[in-house]
NUDO-978052 format. One line per field, with one value per residue (C-alpha): residue in three letters; y, x, z. Coordinates in steps of 0.1 Angstrom, whole numbers. Example, Ala and Ser with C-alpha at 12.3 -4.5 7.8 and 13.67 -1.06 7.14 Angstrom:
<atoms>
code <- c(ALA,SER) $
north <- c(-45,-11) $
east <- c(123,137) $
up <- c(78,71) $
</atoms>
This chain:
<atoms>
code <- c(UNK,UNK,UNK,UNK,UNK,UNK,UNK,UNK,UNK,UNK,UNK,UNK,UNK,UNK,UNK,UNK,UNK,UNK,UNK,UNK,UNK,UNK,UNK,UNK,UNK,UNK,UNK,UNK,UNK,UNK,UNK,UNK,UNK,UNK,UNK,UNK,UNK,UNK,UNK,UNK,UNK,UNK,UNK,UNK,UNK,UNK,UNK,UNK,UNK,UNK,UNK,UNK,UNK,UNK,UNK,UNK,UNK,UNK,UNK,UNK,UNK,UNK,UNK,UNK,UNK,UNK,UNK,UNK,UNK,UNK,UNK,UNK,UNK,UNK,UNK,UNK,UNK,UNK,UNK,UNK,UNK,UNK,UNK,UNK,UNK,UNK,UNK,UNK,UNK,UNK,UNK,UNK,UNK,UNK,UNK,UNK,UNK,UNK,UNK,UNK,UNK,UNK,UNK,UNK,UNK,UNK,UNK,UNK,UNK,UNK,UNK,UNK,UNK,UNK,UNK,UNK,UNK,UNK,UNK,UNK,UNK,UNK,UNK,UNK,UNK,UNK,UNK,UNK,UNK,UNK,UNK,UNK,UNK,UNK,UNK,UNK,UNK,UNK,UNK,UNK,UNK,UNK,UNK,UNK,UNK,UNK,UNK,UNK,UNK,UNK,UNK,UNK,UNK,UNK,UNK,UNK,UNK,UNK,UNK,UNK,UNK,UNK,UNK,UNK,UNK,UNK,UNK,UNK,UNK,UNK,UNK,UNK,UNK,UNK,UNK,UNK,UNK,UNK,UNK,UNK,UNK,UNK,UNK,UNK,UNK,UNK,UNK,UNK,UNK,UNK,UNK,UNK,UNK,UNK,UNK,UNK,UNK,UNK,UNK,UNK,UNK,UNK,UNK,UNK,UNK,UNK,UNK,UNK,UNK,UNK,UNK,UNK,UNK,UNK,UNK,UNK,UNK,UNK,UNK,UNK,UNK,UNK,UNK,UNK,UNK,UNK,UNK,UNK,UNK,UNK,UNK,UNK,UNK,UNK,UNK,UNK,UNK,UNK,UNK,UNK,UNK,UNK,UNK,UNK,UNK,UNK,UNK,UNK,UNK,UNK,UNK,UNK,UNK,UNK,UNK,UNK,UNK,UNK,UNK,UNK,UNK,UNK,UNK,UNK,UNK,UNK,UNK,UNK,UNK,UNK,UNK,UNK,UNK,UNK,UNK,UNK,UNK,UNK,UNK,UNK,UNK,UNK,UNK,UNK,UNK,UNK,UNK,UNK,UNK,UNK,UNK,UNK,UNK,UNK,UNK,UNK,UNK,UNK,UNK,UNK,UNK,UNK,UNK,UNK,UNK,UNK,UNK,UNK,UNK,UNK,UNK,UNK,UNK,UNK,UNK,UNK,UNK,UNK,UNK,UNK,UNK,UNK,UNK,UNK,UNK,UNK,UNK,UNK,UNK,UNK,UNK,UNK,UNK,UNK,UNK,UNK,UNK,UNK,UNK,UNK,UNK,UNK,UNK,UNK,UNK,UNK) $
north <- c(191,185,197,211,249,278,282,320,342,365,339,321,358,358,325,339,365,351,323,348,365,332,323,362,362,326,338,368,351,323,359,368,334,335,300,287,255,238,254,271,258,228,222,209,204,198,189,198,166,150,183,182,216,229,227,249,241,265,265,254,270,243,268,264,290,319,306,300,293,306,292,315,296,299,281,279,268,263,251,260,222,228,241,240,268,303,303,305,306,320,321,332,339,337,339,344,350,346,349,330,365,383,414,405,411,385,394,387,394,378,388,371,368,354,355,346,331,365,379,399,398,412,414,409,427,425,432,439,440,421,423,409,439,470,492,527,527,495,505,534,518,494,524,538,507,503,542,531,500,515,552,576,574,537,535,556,529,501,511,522,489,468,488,479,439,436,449,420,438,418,427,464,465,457,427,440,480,483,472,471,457,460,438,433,457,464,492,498,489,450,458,489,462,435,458,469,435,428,458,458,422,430,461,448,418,445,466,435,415,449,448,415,416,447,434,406,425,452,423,397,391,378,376,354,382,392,355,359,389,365,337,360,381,346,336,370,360,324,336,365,337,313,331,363,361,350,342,318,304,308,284,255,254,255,223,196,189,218,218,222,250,273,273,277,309,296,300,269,274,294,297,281,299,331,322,309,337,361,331,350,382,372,369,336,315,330,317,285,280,288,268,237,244,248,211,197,204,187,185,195,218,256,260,240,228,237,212,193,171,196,220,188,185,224,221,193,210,243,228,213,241,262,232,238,273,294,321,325,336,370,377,374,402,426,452,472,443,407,383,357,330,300,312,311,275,261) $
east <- c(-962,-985,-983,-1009,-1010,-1021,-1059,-1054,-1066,-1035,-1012,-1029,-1023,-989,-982,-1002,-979,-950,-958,-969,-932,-915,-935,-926,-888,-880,-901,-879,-848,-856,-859,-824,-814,-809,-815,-844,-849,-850,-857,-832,-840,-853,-883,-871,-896,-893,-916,-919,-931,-935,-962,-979,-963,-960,-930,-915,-904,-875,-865,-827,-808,-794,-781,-745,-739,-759,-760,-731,-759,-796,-821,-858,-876,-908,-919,-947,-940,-980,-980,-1020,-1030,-1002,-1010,-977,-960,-966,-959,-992,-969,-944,-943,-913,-899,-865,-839,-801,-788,-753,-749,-719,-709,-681,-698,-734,-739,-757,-789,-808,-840,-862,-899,-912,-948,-948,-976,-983,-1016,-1018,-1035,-1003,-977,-954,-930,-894,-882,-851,-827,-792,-771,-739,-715,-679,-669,-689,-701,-716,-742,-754,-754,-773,-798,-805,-808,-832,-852,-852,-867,-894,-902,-908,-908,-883,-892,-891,-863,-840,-850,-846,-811,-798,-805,-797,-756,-762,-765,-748,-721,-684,-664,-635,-629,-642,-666,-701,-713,-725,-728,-765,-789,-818,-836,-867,-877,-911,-925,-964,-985,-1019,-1032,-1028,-1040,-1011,-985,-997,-995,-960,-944,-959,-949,-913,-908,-922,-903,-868,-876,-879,-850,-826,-833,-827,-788,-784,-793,-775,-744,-746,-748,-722,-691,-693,-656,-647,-608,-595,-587,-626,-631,-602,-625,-654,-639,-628,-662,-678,-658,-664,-701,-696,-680,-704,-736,-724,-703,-729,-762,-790,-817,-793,-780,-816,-828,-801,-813,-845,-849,-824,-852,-841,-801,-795,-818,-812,-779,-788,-775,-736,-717,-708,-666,-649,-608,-602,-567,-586,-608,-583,-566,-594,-604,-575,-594,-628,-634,-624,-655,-668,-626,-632,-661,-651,-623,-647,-667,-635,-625,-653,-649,-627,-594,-560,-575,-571,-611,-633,-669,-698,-726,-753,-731,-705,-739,-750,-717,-718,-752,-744,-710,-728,-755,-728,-707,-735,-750,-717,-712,-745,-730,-717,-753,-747,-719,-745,-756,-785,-806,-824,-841,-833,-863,-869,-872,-858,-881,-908,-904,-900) $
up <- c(-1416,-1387,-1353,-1331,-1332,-1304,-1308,-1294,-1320,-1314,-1317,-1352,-1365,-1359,-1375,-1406,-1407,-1403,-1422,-1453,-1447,-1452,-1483,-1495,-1485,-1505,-1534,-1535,-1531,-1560,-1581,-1579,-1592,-1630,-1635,-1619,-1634,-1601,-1567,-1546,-1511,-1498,-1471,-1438,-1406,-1374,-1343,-1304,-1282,-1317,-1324,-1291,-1283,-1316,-1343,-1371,-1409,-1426,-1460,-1467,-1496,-1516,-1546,-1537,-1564,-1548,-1514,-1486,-1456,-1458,-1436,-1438,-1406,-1393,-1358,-1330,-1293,-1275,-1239,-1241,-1226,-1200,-1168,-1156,-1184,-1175,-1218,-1237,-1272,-1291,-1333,-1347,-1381,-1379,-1410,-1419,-1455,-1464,-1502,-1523,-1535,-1512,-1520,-1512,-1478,-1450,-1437,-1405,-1391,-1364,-1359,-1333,-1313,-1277,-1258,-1217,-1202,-1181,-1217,-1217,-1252,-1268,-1305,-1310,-1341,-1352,-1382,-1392,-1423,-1421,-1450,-1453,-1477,-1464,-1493,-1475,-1502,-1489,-1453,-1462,-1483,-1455,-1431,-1449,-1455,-1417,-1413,-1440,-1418,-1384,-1386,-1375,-1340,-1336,-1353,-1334,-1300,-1326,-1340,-1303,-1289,-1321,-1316,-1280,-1287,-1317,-1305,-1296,-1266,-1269,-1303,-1302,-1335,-1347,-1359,-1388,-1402,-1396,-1369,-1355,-1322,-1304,-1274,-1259,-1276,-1276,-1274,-1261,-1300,-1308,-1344,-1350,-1331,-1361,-1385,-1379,-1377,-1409,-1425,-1416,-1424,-1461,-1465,-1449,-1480,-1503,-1494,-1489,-1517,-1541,-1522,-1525,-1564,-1574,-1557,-1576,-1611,-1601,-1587,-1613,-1609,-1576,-1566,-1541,-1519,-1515,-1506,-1475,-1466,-1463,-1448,-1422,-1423,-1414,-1390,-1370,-1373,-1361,-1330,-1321,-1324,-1302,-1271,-1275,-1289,-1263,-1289,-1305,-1268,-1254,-1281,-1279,-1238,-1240,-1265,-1284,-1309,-1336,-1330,-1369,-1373,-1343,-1359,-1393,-1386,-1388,-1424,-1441,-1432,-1411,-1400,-1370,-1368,-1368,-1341,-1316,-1322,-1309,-1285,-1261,-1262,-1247,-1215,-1195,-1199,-1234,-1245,-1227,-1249,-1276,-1278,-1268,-1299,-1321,-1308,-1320,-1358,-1382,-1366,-1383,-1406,-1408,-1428,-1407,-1424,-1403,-1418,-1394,-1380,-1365,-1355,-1333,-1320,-1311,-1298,-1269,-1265,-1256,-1233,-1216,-1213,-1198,-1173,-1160,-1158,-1156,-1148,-1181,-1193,-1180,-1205,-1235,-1255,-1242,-1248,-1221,-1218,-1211,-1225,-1200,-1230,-1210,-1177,-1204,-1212,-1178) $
</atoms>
């Protein structure tokens, strides 16, 4: 893949770390396979302004029989030969995990670099365990993992905000059983600030990929019961994504040029009669666009298929939907901080 990248020295570190975490996390993944005959995920890239501006290229599981949806991608925006964008860039790893097995729990994390032409930057570091059968060992594993990764301290901010934003009002529960969440963060040593998000992203590898394998040697036997949990599970994650999380919103405004993997995030199915049910209990305009999202995928069924068509079709639908009501931005999940990604880009 070529596309031009930022010549800021903070910046190319970044993308060597993130890129190094991408390389890492896949390599880790392919390990839990048993039969590795062929590779897991597939290379997919994409371009902004056909690479004047940067671009991105994520890895695609295609193991149907360990993966439901993962997508491990890596990006860089650059407005450096723009005077007009306040932007200098931003470099991103951003990655979601859903395993096949019911009892393996999904994964996300974002670690992310963005840089202004004032010379000021900051991180985005994020993380949370999601399962669809919650196992307290797991939780606490993770948890632990997370302390390992950013220190007690850090972690305390990083777990109070990550409750804060991953957190659905209208349903009154979590989106997952663990989280964490730190917005423009930075501290007066650029070096430490590397250091960390490298560090976290290694160890959060480490301590996933050990779940995700010893839930896959401890459930062998999966009942049709712990697949209802996941479908459902899913579908709770599908809705939380696109009427709450401003990363995911954020990106679909900002750019049409990398619909399918912004949402790489979204499981492969989920029950539509589960979501219109809870599509009464949000708020007016996060109902109204949900229900506008649920219209566009295969009609007449109760398990709809989320592949790269229907995540085009939610894409323009949600552009749409917020063109028309703006306002509608100030329901999205928040921290103590609101990043100004779309001001960014303008």
């Amino acid at each position: 893949m070529s596309f031009v990248r930022a010549k800021s020295p903070a910046a190319q570190s970044a993308f060597a770390i993130v890129q190094g975490l991408q390389t890492r996390l896949v390599e880790a993944l392919e390990s839990v396979r048993s039969e590795r005959q062929t590779h897991g995920f597939q290379s997919v890239d994409w371009l902004r302004a056909q690479g004047t501006f940067g671009g991105g290229s994520r890895y695609v599981a295609i193991d149907e029989h360990y993966f439901n949806r993962s997508s491990v991608n890596i990006s860089q925006v650059q407005y450096e030969g723009d005077p007009s964008k306040k932007l200098g860039s931003a470099t991103a790893l951003s990655t979601i995990i859903h395993p096949r097995n019911p009892f393996a729990p999904s994964m996300h994390m974002h670690i992310s670099w963005t840089a202004m032409k004032t010379g000021e930057g900051y991180w985005r570091i994020m993380a949370d365990l999601n399962p669809s059968i919650p196992s307290d060992a797991d939780r606490k594993t993770f948890e632990m993992g997370l302390v390992k990764a950013a220190g007690e301290e850090l972690y305390r901010v990083g777990k109070e905000q990550g409750e804060r934003y991953f957190f659905i009002p209208a349903l009154a529960r979590h989106r997952g059983v663990a989280h964490f969440y730190l917005e423009e963060y930075h501290s007066n040593d650029a070096a430490a600030d590397e250091k960390l998000a490298q560090t976290f992203g290694e160890t959060i590898i480490e301590t996933y990929v050990g779940i995700f394998r010893q839930a896959l040697e401890s459930h062998k036997i999966v009942t049709a019961h712990d697949l209802s949990l996941q479908s459902a599970y899913h579908s709770l994650y599908f809705l939380q994504v696109l009427t709450l999380d401003r990363g995911t919103t954020s990106g679909l405004l900002v750019h049409d040029e990398n619909d399918t993997g912004i949402l790489g995030s979204l499981p492969s199915h989920v029950d539509k009669d589960l979501l219109h049910a809870w599509a009464g209990k949000l708020p007016a305009l996060q109902s109204d666009l949900l229900e506008r999202i649920l219209g566009t995928l295969n009609e007449g069924d109760k398990i709809a298929i989320v592949d790269d068509v229907a995540k085009l079709k939610i894409a323009k639908v949600t552009r749409e939907f917020y063109k028309a009501h703006p306002e509608a931005m100030e329901l999205l999940a928040r921290g103590d901080r609101i990043p100004p990604t779309q001001e960014n880009h303008k």
